[in-house]
C-alpha positions as CSV (number, residue, x, y, z in Angstrom):
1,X,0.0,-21.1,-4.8
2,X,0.6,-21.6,-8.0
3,X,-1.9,-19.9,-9.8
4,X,-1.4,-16.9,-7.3
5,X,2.0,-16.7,-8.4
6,X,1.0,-16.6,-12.2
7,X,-1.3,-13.8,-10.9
8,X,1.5,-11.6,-9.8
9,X,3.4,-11.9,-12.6
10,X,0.4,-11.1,-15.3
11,X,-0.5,-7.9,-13.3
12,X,3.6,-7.3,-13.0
13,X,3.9,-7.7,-16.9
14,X,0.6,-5.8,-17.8
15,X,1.7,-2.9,-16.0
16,X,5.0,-3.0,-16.8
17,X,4.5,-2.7,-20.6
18,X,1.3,-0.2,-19.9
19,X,3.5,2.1,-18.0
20,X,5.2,3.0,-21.9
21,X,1.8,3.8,-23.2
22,X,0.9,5.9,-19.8
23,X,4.0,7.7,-20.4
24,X,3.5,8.8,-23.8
25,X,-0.7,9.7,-22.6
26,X,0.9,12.0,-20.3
27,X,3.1,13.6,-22.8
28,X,0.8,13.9,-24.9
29,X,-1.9,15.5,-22.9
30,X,0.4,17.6,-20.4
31,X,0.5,15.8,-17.6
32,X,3.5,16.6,-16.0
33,X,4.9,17.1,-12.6
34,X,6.8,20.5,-12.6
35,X,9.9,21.1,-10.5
36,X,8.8,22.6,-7.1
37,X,11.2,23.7,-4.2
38,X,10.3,21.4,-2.5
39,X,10.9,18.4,-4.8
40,X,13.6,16.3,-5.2
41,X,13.4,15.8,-9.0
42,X,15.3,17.8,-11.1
43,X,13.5,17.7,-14.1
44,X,9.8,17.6,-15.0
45,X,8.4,13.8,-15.0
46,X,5.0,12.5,-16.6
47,X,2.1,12.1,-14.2
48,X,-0.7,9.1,-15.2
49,X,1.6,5.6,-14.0
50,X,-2.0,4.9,-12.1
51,X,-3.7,3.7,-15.6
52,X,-0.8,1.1,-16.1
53,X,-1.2,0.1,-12.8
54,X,-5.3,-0.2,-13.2
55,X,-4.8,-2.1,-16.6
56,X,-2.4,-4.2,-14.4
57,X,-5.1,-4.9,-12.1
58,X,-7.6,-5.9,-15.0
59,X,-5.4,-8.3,-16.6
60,X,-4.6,-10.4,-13.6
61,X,-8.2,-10.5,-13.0
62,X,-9.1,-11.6,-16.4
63,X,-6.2,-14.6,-16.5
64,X,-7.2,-15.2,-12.6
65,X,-11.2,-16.6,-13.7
66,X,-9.5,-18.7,-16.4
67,X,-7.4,-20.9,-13.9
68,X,-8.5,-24.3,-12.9
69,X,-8.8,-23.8,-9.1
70,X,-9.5,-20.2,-9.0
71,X,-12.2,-20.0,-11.0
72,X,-14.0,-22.5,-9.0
73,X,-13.9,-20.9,-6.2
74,X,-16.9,-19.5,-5.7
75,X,-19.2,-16.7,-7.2
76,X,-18.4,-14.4,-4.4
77,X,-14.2,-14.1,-5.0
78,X,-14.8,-12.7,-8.2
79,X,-17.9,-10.5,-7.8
80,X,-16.3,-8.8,-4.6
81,X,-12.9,-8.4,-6.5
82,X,-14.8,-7.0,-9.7
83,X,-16.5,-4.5,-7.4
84,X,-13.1,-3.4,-5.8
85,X,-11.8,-2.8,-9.3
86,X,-14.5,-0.5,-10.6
87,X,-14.3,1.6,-7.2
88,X,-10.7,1.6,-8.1
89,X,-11.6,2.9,-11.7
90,X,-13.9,5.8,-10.1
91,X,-11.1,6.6,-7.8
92,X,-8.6,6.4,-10.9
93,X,-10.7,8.6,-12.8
94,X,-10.6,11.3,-10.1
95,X,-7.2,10.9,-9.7
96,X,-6.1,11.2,-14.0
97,X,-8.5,14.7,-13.8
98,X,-6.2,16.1,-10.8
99,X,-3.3,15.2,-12.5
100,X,-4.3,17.1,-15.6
101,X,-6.2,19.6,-14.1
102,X,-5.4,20.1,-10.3
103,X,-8.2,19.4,-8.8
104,X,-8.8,21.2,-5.3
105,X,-8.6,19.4,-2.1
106,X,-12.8,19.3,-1.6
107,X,-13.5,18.1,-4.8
108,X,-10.6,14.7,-4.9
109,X,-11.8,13.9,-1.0
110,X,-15.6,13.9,-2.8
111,X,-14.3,11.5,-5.6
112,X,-12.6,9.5,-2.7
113,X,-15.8,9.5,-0.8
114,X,-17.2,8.5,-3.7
115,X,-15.5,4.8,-4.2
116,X,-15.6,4.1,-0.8
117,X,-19.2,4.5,-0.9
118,X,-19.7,2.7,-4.0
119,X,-18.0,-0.2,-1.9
120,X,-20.1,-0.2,0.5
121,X,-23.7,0.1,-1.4
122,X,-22.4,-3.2,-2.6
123,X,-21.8,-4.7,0.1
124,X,-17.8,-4.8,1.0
125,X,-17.7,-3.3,4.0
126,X,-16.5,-4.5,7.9
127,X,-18.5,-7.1,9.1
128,X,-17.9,-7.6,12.5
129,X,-14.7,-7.9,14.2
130,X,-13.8,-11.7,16.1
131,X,-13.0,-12.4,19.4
132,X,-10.3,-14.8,20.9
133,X,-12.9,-16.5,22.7
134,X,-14.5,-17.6,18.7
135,X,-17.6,-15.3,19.3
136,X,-18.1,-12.7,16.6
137,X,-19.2,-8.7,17.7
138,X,-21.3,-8.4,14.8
139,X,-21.4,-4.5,13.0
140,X,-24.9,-3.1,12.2
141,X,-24.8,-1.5,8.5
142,X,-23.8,1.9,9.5
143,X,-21.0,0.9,11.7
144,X,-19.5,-0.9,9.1
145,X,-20.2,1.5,6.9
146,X,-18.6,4.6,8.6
147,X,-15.5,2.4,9.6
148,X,-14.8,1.1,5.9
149,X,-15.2,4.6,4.7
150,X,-12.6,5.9,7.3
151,X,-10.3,3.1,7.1
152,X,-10.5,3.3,2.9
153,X,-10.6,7.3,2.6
154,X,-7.4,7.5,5.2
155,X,-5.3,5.0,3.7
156,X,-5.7,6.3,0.0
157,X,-4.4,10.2,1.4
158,X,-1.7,8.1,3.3
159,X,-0.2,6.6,0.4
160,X,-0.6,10.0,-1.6
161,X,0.8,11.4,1.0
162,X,4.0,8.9,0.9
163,X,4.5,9.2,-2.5
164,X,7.9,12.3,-2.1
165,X,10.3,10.1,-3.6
166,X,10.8,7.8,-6.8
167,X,9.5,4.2,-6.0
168,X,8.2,5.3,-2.5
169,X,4.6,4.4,-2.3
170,X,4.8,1.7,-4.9
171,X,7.4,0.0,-2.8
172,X,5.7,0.6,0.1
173,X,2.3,-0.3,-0.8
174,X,3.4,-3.6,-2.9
175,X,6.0,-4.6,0.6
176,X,2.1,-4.5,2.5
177,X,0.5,-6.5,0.1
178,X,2.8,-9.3,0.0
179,X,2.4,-9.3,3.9
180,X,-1.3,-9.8,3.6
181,X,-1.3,-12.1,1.2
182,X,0.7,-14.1,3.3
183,X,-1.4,-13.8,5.9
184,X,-4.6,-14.6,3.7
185,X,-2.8,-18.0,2.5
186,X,-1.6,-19.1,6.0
187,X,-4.8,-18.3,7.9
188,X,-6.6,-20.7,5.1
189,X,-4.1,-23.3,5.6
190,X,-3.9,-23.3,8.9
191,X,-7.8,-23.4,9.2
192,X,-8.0,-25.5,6.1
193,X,-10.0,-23.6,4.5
194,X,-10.3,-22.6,0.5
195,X,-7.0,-21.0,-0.3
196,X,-9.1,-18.9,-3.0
197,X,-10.1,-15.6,-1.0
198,X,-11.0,-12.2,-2.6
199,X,-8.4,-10.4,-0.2
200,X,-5.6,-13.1,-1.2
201,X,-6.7,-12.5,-4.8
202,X,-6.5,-8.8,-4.6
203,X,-3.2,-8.3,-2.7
204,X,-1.2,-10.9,-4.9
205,X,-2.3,-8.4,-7.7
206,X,-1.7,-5.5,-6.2
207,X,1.9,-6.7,-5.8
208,X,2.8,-7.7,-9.4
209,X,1.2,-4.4,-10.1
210,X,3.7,-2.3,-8.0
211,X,6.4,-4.4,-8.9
212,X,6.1,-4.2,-12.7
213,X,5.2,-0.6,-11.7
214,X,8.6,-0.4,-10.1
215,X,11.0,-1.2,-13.1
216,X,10.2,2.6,-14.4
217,X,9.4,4.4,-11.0
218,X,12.8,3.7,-9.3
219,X,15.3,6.4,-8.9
220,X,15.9,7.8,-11.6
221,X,12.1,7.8,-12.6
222,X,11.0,7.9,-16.1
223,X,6.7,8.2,-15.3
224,X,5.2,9.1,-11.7
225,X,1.9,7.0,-10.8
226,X,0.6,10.4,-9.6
227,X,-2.6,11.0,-8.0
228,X,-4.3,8.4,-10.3
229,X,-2.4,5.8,-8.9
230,X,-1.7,6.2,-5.7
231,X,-5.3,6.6,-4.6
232,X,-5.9,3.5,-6.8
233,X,-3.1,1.1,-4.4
234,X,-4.2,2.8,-1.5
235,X,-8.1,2.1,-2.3
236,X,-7.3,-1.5,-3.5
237,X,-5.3,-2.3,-0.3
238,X,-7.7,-1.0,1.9
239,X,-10.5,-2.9,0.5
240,X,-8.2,-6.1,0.2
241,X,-8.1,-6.4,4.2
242,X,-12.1,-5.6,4.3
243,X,-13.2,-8.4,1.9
244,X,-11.5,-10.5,4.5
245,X,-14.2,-10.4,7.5
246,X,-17.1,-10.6,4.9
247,X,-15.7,-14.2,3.6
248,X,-14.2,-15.7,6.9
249,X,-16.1,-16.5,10.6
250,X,-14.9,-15.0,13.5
251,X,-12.7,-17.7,14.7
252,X,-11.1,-18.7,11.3
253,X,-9.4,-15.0,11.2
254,X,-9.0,-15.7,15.6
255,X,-6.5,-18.5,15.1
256,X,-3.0,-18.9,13.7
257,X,-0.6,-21.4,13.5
258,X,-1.8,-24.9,14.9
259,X,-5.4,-23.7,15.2
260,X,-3.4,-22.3,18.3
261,X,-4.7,-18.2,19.0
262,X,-1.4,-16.8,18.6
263,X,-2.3,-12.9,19.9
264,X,-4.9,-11.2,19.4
265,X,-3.5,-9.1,16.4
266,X,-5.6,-11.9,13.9
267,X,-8.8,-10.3,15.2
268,X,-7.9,-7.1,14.3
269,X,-5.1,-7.3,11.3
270,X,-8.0,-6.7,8.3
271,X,-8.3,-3.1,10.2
272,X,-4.4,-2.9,11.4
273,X,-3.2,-3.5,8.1
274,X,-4.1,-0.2,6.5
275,X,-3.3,1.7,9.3
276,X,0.1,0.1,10.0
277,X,0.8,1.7,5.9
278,X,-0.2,4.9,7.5
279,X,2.3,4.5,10.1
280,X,5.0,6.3,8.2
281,X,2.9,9.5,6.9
282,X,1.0,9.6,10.1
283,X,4.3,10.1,11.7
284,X,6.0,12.2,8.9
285,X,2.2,14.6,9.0
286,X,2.7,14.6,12.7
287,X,6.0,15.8,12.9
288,X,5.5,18.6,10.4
289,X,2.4,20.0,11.9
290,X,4.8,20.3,15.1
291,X,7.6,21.6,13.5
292,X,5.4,24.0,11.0
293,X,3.5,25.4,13.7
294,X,6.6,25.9,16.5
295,X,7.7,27.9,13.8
296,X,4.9,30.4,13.5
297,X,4.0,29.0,10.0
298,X,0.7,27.1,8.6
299,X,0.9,23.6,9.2
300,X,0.3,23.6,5.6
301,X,3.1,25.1,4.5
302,X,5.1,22.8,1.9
303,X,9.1,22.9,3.1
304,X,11.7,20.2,2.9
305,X,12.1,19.2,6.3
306,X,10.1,15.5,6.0
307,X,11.5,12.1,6.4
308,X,12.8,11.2,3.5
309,X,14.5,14.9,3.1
310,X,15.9,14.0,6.5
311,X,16.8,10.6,5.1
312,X,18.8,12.6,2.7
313,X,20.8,15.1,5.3
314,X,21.9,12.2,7.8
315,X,23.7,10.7,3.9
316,X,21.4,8.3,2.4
317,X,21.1,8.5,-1.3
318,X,17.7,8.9,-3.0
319,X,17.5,5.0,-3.7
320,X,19.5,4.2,-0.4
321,X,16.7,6.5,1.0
322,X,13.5,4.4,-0.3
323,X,15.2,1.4,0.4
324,X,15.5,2.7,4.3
325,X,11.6,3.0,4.0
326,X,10.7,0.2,2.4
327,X,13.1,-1.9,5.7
328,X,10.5,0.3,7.6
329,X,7.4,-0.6,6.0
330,X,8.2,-4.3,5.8
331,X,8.8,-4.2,9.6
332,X,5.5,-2.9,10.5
333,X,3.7,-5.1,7.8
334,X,5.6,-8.4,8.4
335,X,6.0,-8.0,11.8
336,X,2.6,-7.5,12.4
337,X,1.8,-10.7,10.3
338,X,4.5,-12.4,12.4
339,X,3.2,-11.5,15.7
340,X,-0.5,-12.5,14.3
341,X,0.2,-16.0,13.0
342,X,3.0,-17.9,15.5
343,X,3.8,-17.9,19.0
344,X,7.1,-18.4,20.7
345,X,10.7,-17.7,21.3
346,X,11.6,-17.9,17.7
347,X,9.1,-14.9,16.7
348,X,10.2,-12.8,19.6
349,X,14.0,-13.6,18.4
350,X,12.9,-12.9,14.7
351,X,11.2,-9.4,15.8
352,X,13.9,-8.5,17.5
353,X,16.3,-9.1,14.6
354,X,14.2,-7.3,12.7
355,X,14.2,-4.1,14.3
356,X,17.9,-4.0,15.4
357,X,18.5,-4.8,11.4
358,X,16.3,-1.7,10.1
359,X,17.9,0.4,13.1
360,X,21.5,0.1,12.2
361,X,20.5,0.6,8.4
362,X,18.6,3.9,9.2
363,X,21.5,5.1,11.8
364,X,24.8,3.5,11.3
365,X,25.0,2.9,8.0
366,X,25.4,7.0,7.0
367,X,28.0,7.3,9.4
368,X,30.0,4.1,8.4
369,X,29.9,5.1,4.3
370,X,30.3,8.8,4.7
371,X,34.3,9.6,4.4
372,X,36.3,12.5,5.4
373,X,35.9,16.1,4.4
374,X,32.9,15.1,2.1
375,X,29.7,16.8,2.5
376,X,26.9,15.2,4.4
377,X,24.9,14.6,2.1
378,X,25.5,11.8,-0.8
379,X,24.9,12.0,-4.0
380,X,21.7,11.2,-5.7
381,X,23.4,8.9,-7.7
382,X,25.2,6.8,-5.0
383,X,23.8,3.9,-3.7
């Protein structure tokens, strides 16, 4: 645990210090995001946050195969993790010419196609998915192959499609890959297996990377990961939860605490965990197709009608705002893990608490801060 936790903080301090040179790139070469109407920033911010983050990524896996137990672990760890990175450069790469140049929407999904494919000529891809009975339903190659390029290609235009406020997706993102890398940790201890995984790897570096990321991307924010980066989180964290069925049997990821099966959410968690990140767009993309088309408009028309703007109108701050979706993301993502690992009336009680918690935040809170004769909504600046 140890080393893990030296991990996150190298990728946390990398980036961190990175995002000052990004900054002053995107000065430099104009990358910018422009006030539009239906922004929330007042003021145009630099784009490029995504090649702090992907130096981030390097550094914590240079320092990670110079530790004494991780760099035994195996020739596989590294090489899957080393693979993951250079998709995540190719993805990066797209991402740093849309920010400069605006790239159209056929051209990024080919650069996102791209990386996912590039993980799965070599070989990280969905292997089969366990059973609770400790059988294994294996995947031929293009079964795995179609489903890893789904699952990767739909979570990287979910968390661009989260990113509408300052620290959104980075908070977001890094909130599901703590909850994984829980989950990777527990699930070897409680099979007593080698704590040293690729997933486990990737997702502790994902989250120093969005946490160092954090420091300059929280309301008010002075750089914007942009396209570059958040197809670069949303690529890494997709490809975190498939390295996971590649390295573990079937009943290893079947079993939780005790060796007991808790539910059969282990089976499935390397797929549910990027789709339960795409909760929150899914629903947000949903609801403004509805509301877009009831209105006789495109379902692609921008406007400022989506959950965090609404978030905003009920009295939340900006940052009170994030915060309210972070509380949502870290239900879905620990709650899921929860659910997946332990059994009993303790988890039930704890799930409970959970949502009644992020509830009364969402609802009541608003209502309780908001004083007489004051306009509904807050202040950007209030907390």
């Amino acid at each position: 645990m140890r080393e893990y936790v030296l991990v996150f903080l190298v990728a946390a301090a990398v980036t961190y210090l990175l995002t000052v040179v990004a900054r002053e790139i995107a000065l430099r070469t104009g990358a910018v995001a422009q006030v539009r109407d239906r922004d929330v920033h007042a003021e145009p911010i630099p784009y490029l946050g995504g090649l702090a983050m992907l130096g981030g990524l390097v550094a914590a896996y240079v320092v990670a195969q110079q530790l004494p137990f991780l760099s035994t672990s195996g020739p596989f760890v590294f090489r899957d993790a080393g693979i993951v990175l250079i998709a995540g450069a190719l993805i990066c790469a797209v991402g740093v010419l849309d920010d400069l140049f605006e790239l159209d929407a056929l051209t990024k999904l080919g650069g996102q196609v791209l990386a996912a494919g590039f993980l799965i000529v070599f070989g990280i891809q969905y292997v089969f998915f366990p059973t609770p009975d400790g059988t294994q339903f294996a995947l031929d190659a293009s079964q795995g192959a179609l489903l890893t390029g789904f699952i990767v290609v739909a979570t990287v235009n979910a968390v661009n499609f989260v990113d509408g406020l300052d620290g959104l997706a980075a908070g977001v993102v890094g909130i599901g890959a703590v909850a994984f890398f829980v989950f990777c940790y527990q699930l070897t201890r409680f099979n007593d297996a080698s704590r040293a995984t690729t997933s486990a790897l990737l997702s502790v570096a994902l989250a120093g990377v969005c946490a160092g990321f954090l420091v300059h991307n929280f309301h008010p924010a002075r750089l914007f990961m942009g396209d570059s980066g958040s197809m670069l989180i949303g690529l890494v964290l997709s490809a975190s939860a498939v390295t996971l069925t590649g390295q573990f049997a079937g009943n290893e990821i079947s079993q939780g605490a005790s060796g007991s099966r808790a539910s059969l959410l282990p089976t499935f968690l390397p797929v549910l965990l990027p789709i339960s990140i795409m909760v929150i767009p899914l629903l947000d993309l949903v609801l403004a197709v509805v509301r877009r088309t009831r209105a006789g408009r495109s379902p692609f028309a921008p406007d400022k009608q989506h959950l965090h703007h609404r978030l905003l109108e009920i009295g939340h701050s900006q940052r009170r705002a994030v915060l309210i979706m972070w509380l949502w993301a870290g239900l879905v993502a620990f709650g899921t893990v929860l659910a997946s690992l332990y059994t009993g009336p303790w988890m039930w009680t704890s799930l409970v608490a959970m949502v009644l918690v992020t509830v009364t935040l969402t609802f009541v809170l608003p209502r309780l801060r908001q004083p007489e004769n004051q306009p509904d909504i807050a202040p950007l600046e209030e907390l």
